[in-house]
ZAFI-854414 format. One line per 8 residues: number of its first residue (from 1); their letters; for each residue x, y, z of C-alpha. Coordinates in Angstrom, 3 decimals. Layout:
BEGIN
NUM = a = X/Y/Z | ...
END
This chain:
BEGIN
1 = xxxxxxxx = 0.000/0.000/0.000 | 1.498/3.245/-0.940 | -0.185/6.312/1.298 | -0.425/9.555/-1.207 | -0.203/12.859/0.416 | -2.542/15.678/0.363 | -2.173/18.963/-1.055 | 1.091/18.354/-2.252
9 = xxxxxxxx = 3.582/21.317/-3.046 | 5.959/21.582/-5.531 | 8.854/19.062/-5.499 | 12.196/21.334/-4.782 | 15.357/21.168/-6.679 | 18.337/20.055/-4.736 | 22.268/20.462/-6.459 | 20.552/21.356/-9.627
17 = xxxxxxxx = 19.201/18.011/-9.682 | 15.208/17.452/-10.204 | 13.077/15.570/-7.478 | 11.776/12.460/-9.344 | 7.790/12.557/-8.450 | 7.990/8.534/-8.009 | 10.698/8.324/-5.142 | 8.027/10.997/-2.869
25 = xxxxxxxx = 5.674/7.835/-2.702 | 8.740/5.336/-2.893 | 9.560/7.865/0.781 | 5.796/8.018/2.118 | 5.452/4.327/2.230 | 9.018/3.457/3.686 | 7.856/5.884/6.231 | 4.700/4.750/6.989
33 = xxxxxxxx = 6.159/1.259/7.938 | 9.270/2.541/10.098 | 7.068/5.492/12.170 | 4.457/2.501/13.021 | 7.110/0.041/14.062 | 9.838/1.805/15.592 | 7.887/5.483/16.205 | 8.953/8.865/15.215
41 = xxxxxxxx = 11.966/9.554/17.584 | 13.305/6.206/17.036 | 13.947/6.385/13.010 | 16.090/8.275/11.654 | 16.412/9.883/8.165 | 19.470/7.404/6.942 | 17.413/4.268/8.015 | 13.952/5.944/5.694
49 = xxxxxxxx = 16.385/6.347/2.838 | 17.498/2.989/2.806 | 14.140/1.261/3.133 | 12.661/3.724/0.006 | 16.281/2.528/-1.556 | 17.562/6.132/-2.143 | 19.602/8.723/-0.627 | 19.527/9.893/2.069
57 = xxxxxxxx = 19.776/13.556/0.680 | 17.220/12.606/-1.974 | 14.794/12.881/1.005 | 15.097/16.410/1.517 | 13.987/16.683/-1.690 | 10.515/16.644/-1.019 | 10.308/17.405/2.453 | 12.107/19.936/4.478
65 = xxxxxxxx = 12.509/17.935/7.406 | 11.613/14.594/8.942 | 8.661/16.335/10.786 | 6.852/17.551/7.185 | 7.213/14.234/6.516 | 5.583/12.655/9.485 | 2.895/15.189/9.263 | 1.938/14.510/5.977
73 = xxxxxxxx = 1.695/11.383/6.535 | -0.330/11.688/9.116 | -2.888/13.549/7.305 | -3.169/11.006/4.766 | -3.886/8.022/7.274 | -6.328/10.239/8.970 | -8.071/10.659/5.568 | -8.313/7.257/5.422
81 = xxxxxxxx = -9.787/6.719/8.739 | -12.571/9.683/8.292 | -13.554/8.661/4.743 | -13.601/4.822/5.926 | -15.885/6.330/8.969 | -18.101/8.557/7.043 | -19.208/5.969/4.925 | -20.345/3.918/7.482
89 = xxxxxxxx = -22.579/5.521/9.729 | -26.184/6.701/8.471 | -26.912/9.741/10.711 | -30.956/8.790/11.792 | -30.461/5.549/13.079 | -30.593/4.201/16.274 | -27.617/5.118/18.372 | -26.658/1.270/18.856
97 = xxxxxxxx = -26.832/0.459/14.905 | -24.485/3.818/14.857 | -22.210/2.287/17.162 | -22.641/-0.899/15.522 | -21.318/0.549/12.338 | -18.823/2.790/13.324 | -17.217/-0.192/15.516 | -17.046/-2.244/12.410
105 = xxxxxxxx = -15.841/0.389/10.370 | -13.224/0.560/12.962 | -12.167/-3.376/12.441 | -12.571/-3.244/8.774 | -9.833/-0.283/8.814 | -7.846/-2.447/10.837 | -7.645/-5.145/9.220 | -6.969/-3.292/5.964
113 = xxxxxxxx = -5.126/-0.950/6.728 | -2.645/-2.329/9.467 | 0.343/-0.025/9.320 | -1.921/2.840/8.491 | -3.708/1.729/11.991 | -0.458/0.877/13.716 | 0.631/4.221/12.420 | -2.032/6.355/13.598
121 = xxxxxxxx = -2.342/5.394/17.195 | 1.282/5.751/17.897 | 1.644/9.091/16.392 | -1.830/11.006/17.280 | -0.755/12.790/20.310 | 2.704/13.284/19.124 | 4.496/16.641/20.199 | 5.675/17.105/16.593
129 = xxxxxxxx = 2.037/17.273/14.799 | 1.378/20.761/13.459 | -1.550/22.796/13.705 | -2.835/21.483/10.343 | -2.336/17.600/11.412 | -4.092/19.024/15.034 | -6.687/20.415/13.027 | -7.356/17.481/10.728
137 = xxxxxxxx = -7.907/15.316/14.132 | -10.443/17.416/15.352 | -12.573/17.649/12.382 | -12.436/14.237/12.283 | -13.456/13.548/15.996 | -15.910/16.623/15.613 | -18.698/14.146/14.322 | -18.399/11.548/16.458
145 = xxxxxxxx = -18.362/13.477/19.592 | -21.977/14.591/17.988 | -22.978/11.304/17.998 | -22.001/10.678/21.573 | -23.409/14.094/23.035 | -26.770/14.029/21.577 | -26.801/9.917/22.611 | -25.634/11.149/26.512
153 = xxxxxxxx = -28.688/14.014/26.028 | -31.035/11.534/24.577 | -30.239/8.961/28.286 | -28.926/6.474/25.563 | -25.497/6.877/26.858 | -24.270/7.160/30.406 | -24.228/10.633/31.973 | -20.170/11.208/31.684
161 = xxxxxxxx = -18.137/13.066/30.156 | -18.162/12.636/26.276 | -14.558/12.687/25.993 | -14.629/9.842/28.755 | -16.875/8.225/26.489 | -14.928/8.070/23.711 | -11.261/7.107/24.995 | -13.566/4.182/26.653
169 = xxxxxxxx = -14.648/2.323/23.534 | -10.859/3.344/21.835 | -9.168/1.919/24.283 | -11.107/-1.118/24.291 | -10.968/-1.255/20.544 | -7.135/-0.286/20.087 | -6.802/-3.119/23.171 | -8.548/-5.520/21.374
177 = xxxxxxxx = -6.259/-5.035/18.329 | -3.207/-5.061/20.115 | -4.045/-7.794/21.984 | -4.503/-9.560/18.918 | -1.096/-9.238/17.467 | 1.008/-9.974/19.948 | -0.954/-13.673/19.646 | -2.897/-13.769/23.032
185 = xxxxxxxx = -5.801/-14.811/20.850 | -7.293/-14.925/16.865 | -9.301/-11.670/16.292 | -12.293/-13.228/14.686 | -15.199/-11.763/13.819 | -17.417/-13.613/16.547 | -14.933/-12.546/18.753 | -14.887/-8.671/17.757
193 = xxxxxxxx = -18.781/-8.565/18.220 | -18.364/-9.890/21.627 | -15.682/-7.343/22.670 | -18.162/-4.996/20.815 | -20.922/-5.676/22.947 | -19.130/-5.310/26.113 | -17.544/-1.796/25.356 | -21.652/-0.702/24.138
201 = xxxxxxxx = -22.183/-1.845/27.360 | -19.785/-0.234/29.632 | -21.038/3.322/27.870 | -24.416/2.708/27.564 | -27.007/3.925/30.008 | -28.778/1.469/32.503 | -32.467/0.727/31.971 | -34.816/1.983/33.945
209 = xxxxx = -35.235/-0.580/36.781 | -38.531/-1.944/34.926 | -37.001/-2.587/31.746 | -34.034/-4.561/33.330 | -34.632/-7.982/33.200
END
């Protein structure tokens, strides 16, 4: 999988010599596997070269620095994740079929998309994300904390904060994934609707006592 950047600028010259538009994806991808195994801080600009089998002043390029990079990159796995959640999740229905869909979205993206996945929850509270990366997160976010606020008005959702809400059912979910990979079990689909029914539960509202059974 090659990740394409968005709103790309003009490739720079560097000694005279011109930046040849295939080695910018050739960098993206060798980049998206290094930040999601090793992190950020812990590659370094010598080791990207020789994984997109260039230079390592070819890098710089296209990108000024290894942070444009890593932003960049960042933006395009996050427009991954919001188109793969937007298509999910029709905005009338009932708040469990929403979380229903948006959890299997979720998986789906996963499963597809593992470095992009691996990527994006080691990097998304990373000191070196830029305003426009910061910005791109909360847009994203924006719609599901809708979800969760008007479910917490409507008593569909416990009464806590909806931040709490939300880092309750990611953790559970990024858990889940981890969990997965490191082999403590096979992340099956039976499996990922039971872990999805116990993280609906823990956010959901109780009945009212004459509804509980």
């Amino acid at each position: 999988m090659i990740i394409h950047s968005q709103n790309r600028k003009p490739a720079t010259r560097g000694r005279g010599r011109p930046a040849a538009p295939g080695r910018r994806d050739q960098i993206l991808d060798a980049a998206l596997t290094l930040f999601a195994e090793r992190g950020f801080h812990g590659t370094s600009i010598p080791e990207l070269a020789g994984a997109a089998g260039i230079a390592a002043g070819s890098i710089y390029r296209h990108f000024a620095s290894k942070e444009q990079l890593v932003n960049e990159l960042y933006r395009s796995c996050k427009q991954l994740l919001a188109a793969a959640l937007a298509a999910a999740v029709p905005p009338a229905a009932p708040y469990r079929t929403q979380f229903h869909l948006l959890w299997r979205a979720l998986y789906r993206f996963a499963i597809e998309q593992p470095r992009a996945f691996a990527f994006l929850e080691l990097h998304h509270h990373g000191d070196y994300l830029d305003a426009q990366s910061r910005a791109v997160e909360l847009r994203i976010l924006a719609p599901i904390a809708r979800v969760v606020e008007q479910g917490r008005s409507a008593g569909a959702l416990k009464p806590i904060p909806s931040p709490a809400l939300i880092v309750t059912v990611w953790g559970a979910f990024v858990g889940m994934v981890k969990a997965a990979r490191a082999g403590y079990f096979a992340l099956t689909d039976d499996l990922c609707e039971q872990v999805e029914t116990a993280a609906w539960d823990a956010i959901a509202a109780a009945p009212p006592p004459g509804d509980r059974p």
